[in-house]
C-alpha positions as YAML, in Angstrom:
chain: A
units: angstrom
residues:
- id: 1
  name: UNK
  ca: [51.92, 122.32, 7.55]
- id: 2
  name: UNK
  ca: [49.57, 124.03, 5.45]
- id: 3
  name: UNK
  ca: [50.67, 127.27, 3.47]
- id: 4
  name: UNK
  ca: [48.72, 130.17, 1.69]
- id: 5
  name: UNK
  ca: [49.19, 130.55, -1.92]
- id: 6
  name: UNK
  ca: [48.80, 133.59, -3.40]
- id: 7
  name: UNK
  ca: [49.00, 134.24, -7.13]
- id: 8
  name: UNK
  ca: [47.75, 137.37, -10.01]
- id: 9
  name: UNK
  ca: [45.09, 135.85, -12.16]
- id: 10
  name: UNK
  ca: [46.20, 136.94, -15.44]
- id: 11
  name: UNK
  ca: [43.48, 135.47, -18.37]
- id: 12
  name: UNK
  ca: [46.02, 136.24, -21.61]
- id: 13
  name: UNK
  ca: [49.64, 135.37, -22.51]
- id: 14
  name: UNK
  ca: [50.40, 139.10, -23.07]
- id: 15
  name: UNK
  ca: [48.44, 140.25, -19.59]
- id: 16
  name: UNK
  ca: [51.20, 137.72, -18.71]
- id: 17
  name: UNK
  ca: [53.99, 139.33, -20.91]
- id: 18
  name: UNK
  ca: [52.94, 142.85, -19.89]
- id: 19
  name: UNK
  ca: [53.23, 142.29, -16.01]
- id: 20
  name: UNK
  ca: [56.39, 140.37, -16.62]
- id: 21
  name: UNK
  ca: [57.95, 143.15, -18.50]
- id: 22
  name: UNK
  ca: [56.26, 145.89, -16.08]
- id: 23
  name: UNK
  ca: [58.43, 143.79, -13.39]
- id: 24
  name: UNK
  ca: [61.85, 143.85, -14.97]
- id: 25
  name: UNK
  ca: [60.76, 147.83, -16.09]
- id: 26
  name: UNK
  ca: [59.95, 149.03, -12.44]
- id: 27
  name: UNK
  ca: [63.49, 146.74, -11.25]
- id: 28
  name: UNK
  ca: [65.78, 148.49, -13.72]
- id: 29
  name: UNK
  ca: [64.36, 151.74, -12.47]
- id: 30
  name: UNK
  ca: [65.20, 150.92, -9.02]
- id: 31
  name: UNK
  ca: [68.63, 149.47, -9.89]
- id: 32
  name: UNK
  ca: [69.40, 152.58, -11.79]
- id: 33
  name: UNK
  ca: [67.98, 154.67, -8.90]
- id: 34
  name: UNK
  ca: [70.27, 153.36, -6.63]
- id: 35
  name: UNK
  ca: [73.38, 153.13, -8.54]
- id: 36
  name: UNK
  ca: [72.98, 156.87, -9.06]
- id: 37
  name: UNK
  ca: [72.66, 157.13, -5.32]
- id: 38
  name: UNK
  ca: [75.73, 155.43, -4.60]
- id: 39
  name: UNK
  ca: [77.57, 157.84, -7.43]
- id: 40
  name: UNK
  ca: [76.18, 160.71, -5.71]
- id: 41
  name: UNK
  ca: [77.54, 159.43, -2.52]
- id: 42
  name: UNK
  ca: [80.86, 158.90, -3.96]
- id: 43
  name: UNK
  ca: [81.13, 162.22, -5.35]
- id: 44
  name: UNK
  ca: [80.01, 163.72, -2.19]
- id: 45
  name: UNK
  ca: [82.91, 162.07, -0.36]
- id: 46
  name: UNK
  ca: [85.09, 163.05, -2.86]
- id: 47
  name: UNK
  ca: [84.34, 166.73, -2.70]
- id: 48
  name: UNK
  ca: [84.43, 166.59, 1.06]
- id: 49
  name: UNK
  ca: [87.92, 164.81, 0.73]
- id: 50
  name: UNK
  ca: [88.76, 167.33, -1.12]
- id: 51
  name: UNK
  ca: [88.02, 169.91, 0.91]
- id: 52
  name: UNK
  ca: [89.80, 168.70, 4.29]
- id: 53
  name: UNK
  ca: [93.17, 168.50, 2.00]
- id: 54
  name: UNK
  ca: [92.91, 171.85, 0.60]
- id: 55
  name: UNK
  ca: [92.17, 173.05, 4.40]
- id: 56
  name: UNK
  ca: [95.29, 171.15, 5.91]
- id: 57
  name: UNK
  ca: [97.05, 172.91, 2.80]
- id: 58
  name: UNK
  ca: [96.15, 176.36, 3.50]
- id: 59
  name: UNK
  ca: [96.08, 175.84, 7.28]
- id: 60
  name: UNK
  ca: [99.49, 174.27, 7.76]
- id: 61
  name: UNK
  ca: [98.70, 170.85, 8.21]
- id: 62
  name: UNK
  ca: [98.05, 168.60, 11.74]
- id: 63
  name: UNK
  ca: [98.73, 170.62, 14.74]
- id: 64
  name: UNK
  ca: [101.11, 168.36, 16.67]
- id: 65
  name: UNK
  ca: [100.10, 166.23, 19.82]
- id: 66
  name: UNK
  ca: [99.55, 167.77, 23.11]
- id: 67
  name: UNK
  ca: [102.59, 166.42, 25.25]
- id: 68
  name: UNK
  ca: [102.04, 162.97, 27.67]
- id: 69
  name: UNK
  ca: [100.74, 163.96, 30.98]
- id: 70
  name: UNK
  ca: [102.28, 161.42, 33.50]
- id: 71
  name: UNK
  ca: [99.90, 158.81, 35.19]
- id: 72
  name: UNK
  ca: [98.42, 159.80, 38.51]
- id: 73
  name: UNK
  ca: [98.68, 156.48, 40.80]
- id: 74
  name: UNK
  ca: [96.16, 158.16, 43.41]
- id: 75
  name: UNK
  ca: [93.07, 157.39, 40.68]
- id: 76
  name: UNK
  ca: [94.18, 153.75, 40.12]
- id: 77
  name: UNK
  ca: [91.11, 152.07, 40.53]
- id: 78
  name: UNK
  ca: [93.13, 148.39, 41.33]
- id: 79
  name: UNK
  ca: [95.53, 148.07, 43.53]
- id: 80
  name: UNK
  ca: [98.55, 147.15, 41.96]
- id: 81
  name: UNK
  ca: [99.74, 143.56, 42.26]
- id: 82
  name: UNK
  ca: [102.86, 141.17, 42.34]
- id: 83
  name: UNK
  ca: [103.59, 139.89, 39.17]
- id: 84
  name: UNK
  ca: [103.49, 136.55, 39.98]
- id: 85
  name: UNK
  ca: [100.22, 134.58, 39.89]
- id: 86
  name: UNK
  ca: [101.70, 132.62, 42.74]
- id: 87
  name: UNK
  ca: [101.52, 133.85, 46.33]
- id: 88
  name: UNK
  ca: [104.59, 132.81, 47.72]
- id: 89
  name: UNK
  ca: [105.84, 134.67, 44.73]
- id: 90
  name: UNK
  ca: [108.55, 131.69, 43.33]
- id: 91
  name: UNK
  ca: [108.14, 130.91, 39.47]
- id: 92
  name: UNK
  ca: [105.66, 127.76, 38.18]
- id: 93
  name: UNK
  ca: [107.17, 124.69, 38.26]
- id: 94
  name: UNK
  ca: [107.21, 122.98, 34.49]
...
């Protein structure tokens, strides 16, 4: 199998040191970009947590359930069957 190999020509040991150090400078940003994402994130969902509670509060809380309606057996879509997997209907024999 025969691979391409790229590299950065770099000429000096601190062209070397500066691109190194550019690399961990431009990852810290990111890391530090996204950690303040996630904190904005998780005081968003706070604040919207927040907000339902103090709404229940004022509001009264959960309206209750809507009562059961009863099944209609006219919009079963299978018949219904004996309970038995056998036909003659008698229990396995173990």
């Amino acid at each position: 199998m025969d691979f391409r190999v790229y590299g950065v020509p770099v000429r000096s040991r601190g062209g070397a040191v500066a691109l190194a150090v550019g690399a961990v400078v431009i990852g810290g940003v990111l890391l530090a970009l996204g950690l303040a994402l996630v904190a904005g994130l998780a005081v968003t969902a706070t604040l919207v947590g927040l907000a339902v509670a103090v709404a229940r509060r004022v509001t009264g809380g959960r309206r209750a359930a809507p009562p059961p309606r009863p099944l209609d057996r006219s919009l079963e879509v299978f018949p219904e069957r004996s309970r038995s997997p056998l036909p003659s209907g008698e229990p396995p024999v173990r």
